[in-house]
MMTF fields as JSON, N, C-alpha, C and O atoms, coordinates in Angstrom:
{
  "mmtfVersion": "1.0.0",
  "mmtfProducer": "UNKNOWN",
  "numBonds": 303,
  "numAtoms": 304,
  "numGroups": 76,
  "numChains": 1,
  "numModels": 1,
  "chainsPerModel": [1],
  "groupsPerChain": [76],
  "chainIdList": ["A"],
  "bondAtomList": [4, 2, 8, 6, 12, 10, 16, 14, 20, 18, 24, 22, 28, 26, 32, 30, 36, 34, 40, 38, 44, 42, 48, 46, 52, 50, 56, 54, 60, 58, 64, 62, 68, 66, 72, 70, 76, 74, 80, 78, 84, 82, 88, 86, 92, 90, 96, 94, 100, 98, 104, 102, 108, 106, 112, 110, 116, 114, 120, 118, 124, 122, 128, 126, 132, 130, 136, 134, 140, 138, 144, 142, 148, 146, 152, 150, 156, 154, 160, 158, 164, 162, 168, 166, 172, 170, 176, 174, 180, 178, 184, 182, 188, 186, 192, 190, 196, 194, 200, 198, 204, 202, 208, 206, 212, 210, 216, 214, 220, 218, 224, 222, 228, 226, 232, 230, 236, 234, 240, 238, 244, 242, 248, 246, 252, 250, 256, 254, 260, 258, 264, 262, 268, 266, 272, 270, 276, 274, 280, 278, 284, 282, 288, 286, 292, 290, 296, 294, 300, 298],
  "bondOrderList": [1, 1, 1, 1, 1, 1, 1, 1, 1, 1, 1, 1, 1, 1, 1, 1, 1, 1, 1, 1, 1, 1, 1, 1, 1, 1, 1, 1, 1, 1, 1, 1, 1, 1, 1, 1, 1, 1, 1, 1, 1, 1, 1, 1, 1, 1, 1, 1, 1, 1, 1, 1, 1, 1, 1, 1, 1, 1, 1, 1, 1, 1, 1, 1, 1, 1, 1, 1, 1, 1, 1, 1, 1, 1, 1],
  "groupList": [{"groupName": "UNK", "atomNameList": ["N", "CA", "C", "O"], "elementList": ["N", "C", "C", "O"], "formalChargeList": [0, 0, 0, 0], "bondAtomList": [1, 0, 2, 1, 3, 2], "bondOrderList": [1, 1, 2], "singleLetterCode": "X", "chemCompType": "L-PEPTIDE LINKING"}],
  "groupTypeList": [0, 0, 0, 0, 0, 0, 0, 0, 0, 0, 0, 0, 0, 0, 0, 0, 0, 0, 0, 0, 0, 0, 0, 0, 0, 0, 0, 0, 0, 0, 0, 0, 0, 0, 0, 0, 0, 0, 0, 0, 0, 0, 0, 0, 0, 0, 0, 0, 0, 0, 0, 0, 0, 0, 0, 0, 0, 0, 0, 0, 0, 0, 0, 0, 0, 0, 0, 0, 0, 0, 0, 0, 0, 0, 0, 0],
  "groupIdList": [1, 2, 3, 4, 5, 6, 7, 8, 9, 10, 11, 12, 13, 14, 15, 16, 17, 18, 19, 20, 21, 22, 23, 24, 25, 26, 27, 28, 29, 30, 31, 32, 33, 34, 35, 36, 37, 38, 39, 40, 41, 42, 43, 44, 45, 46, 47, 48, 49, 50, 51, 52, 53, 54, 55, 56, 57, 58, 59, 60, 61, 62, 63, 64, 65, 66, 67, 68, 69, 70, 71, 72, 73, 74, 75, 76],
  "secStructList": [7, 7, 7, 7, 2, 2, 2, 2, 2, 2, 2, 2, 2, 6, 1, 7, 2, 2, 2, 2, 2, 2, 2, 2, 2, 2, 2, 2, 2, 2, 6, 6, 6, 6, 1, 7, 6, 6, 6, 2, 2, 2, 2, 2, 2, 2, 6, 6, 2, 2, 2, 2, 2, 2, 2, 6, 6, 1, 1, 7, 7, 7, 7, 2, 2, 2, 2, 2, 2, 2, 2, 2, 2, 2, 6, 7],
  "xCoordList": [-37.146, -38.299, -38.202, -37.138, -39.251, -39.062, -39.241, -39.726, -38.865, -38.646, -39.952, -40.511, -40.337, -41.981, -41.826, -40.722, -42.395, -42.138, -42.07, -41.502, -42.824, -42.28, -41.075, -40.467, -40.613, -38.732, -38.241, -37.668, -38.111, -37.326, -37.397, -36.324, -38.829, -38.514, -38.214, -37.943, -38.232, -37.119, -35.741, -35.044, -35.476, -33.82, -33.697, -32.984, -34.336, -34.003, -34.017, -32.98, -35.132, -34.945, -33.75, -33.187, -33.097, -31.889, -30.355, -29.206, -30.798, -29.562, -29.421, -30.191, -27.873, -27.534, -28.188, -28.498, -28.516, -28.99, -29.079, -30.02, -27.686, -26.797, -27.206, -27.388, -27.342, -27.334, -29.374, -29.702, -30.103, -31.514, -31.487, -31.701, -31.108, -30.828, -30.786, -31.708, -29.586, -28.941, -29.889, -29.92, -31.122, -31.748, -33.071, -33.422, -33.847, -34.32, -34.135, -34.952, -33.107, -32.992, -32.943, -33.782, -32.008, -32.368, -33.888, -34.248, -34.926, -36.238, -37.187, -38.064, -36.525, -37.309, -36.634, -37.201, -35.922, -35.126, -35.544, -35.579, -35.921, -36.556, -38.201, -38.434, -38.88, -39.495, -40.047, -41.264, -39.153, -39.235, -38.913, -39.213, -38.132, -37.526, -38.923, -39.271, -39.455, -40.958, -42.164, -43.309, -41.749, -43.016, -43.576, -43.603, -43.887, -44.479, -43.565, -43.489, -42.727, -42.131, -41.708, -40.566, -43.499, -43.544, -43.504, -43.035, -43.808, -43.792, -42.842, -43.066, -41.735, -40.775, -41.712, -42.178, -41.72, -42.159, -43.557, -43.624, -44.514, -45.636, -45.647, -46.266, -44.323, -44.145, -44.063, -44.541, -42.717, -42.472, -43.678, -43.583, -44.741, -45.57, -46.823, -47.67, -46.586, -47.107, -46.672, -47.416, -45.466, -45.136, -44.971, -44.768, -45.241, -44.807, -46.335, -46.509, -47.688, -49.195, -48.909, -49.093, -48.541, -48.686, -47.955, -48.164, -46.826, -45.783, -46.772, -47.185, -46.964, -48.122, -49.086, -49.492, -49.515, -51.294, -50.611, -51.09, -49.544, -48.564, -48.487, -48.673, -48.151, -47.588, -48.974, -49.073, -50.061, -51.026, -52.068, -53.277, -51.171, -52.255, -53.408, -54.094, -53.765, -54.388, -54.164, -54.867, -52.929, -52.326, -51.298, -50.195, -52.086, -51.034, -50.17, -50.369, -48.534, -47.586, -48.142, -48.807, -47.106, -47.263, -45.689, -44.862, -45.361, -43.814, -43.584, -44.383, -42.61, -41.89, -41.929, -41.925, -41.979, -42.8, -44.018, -44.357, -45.01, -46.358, -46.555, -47.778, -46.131, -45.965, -45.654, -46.217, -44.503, -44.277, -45.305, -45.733, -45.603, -46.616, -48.19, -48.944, -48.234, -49.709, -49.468, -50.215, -48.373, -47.975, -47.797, -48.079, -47.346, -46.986, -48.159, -48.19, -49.304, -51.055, -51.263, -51.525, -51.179, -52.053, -51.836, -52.587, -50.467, -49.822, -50.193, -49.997, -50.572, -50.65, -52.008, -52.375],
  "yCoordList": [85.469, 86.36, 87.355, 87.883, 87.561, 88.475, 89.754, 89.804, 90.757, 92.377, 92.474, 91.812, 93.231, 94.003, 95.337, 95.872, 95.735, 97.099, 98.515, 99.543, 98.251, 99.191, 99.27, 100.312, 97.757, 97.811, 98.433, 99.293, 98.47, 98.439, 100.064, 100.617, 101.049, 101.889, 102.797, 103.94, 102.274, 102.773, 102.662, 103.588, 101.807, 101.809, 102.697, 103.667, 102.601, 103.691, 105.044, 105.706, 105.467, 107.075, 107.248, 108.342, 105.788, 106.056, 106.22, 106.144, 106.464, 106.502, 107.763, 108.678, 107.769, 109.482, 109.455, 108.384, 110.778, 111.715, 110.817, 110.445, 110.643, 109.592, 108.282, 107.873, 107.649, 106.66, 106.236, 105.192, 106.911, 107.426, 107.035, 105.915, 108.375, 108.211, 107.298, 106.91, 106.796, 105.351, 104.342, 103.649, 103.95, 102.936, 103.642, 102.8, 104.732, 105.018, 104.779, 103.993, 105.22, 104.936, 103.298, 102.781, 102.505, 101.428, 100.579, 100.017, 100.478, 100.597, 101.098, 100.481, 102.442, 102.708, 102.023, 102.452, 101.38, 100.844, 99.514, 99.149, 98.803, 97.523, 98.216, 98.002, 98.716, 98.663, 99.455, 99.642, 100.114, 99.97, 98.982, 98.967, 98.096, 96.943, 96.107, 95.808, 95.884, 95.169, 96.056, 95.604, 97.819, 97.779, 97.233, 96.023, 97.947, 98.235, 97.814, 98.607, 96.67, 97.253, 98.113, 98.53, 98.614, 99.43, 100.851, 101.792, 101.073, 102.302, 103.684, 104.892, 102.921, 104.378, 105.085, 106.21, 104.218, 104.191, 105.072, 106.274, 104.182, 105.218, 107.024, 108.053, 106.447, 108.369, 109.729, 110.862, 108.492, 109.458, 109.913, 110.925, 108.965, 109.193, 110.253, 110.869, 110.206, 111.561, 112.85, 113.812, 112.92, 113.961, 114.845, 115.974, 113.306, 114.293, 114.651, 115.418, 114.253, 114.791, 115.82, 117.002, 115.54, 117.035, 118.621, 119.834, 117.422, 118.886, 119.806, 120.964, 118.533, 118.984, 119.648, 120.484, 119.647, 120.157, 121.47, 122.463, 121.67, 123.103, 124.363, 125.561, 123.266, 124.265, 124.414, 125.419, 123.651, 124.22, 124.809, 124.83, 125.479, 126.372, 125.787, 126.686, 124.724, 124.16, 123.334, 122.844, 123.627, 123.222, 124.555, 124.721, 125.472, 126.255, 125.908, 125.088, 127.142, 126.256, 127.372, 128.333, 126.12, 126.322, 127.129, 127.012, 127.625, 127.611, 126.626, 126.184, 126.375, 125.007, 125.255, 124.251, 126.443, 127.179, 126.805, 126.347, 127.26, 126.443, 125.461, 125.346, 124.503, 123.091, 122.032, 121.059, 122.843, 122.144, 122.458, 121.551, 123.816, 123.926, 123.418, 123.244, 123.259, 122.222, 121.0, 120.718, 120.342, 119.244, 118.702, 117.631, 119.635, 119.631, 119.578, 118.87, 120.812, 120.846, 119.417, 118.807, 118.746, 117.59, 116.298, 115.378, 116.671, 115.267, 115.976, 115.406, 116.877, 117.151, 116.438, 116.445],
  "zCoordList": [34.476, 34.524, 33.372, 33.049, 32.831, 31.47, 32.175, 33.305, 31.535, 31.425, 31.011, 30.136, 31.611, 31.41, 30.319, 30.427, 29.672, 29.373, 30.084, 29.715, 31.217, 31.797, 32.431, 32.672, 32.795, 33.136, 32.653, 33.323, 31.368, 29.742, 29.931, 30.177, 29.816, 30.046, 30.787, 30.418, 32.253, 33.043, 32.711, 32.298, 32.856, 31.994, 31.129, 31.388, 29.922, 28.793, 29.485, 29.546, 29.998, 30.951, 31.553, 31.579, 32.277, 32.894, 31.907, 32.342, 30.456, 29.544, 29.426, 29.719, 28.754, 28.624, 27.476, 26.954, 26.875, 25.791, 24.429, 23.728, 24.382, 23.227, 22.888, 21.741, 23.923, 24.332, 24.12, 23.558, 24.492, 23.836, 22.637, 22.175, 21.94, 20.45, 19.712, 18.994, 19.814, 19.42, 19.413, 18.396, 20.824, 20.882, 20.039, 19.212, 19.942, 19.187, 18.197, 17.718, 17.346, 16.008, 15.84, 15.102, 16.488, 16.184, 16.258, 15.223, 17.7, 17.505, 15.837, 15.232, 15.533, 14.553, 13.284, 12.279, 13.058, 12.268, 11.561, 10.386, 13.053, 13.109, 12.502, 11.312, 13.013, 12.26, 11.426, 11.45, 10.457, 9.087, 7.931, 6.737, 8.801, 8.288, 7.885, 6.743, 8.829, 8.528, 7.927, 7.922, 7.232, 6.794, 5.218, 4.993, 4.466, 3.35, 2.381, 1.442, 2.279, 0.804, 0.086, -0.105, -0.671, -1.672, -0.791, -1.431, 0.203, 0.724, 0.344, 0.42, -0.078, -0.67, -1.939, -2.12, -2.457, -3.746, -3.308, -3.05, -3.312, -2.409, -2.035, -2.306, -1.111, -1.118, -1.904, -1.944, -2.791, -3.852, -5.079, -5.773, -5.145, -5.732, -5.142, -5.79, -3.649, -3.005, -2.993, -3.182, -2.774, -3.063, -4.793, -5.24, -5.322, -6.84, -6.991, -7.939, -6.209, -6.86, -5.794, -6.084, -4.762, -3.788, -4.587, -4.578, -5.342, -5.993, -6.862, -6.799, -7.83, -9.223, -8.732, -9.539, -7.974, -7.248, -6.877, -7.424, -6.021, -5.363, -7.175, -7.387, -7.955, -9.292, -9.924, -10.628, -9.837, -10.597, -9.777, -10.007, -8.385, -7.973, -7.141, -6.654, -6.877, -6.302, -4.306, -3.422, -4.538, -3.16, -3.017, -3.537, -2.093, -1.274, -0.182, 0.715, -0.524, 0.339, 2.017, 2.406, 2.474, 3.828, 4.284, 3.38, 5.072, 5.696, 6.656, 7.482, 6.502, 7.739, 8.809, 9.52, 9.473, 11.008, 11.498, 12.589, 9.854, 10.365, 9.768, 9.85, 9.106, 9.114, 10.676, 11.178, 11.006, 12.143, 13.483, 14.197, 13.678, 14.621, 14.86, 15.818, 13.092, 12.795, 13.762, 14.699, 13.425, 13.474, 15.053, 15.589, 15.42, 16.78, 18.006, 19.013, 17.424, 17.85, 17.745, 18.781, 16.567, 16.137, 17.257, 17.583, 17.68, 18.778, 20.369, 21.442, 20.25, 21.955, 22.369, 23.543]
}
């Protein structure tokens, strides 16, 4: 009989802290393994127009307080 997903995540709820973690990271592991290729690459090319746009005044910074609290609104 196959494991349903909701089996699966009962079990996981029933792991210690650590033990979470661990299967998280591996989950997210797998799939990055299957994304984009080019995606690093991609990034770095975002962040260097986000940088450029920050130095010529055109992209104001944020603090990492309200970066994260944007961020945090956006998922609730």
């Amino acid at each position: 009989m196959a494991t349903t997903v909701e089996e699966l995540e009962k079990q996981a709820r029933d792991l210690r802290p650590e033990e979470k973690a661990a299967l998280a990271h591996r989950l997210i592991e797998q799939l990055d393994a299957s994304s984009d290729p080019d995606a690093d690459q991609l990034w770095i090319e975002e962040a260097q127009r986000r940088y450029n746009a920050h130095v010529a005044g055109s992209l104001p910074a944020v603090s990492g307080d309200d970066a994260m609290s944007r961020a945090r609104a956006r998922l609730k």
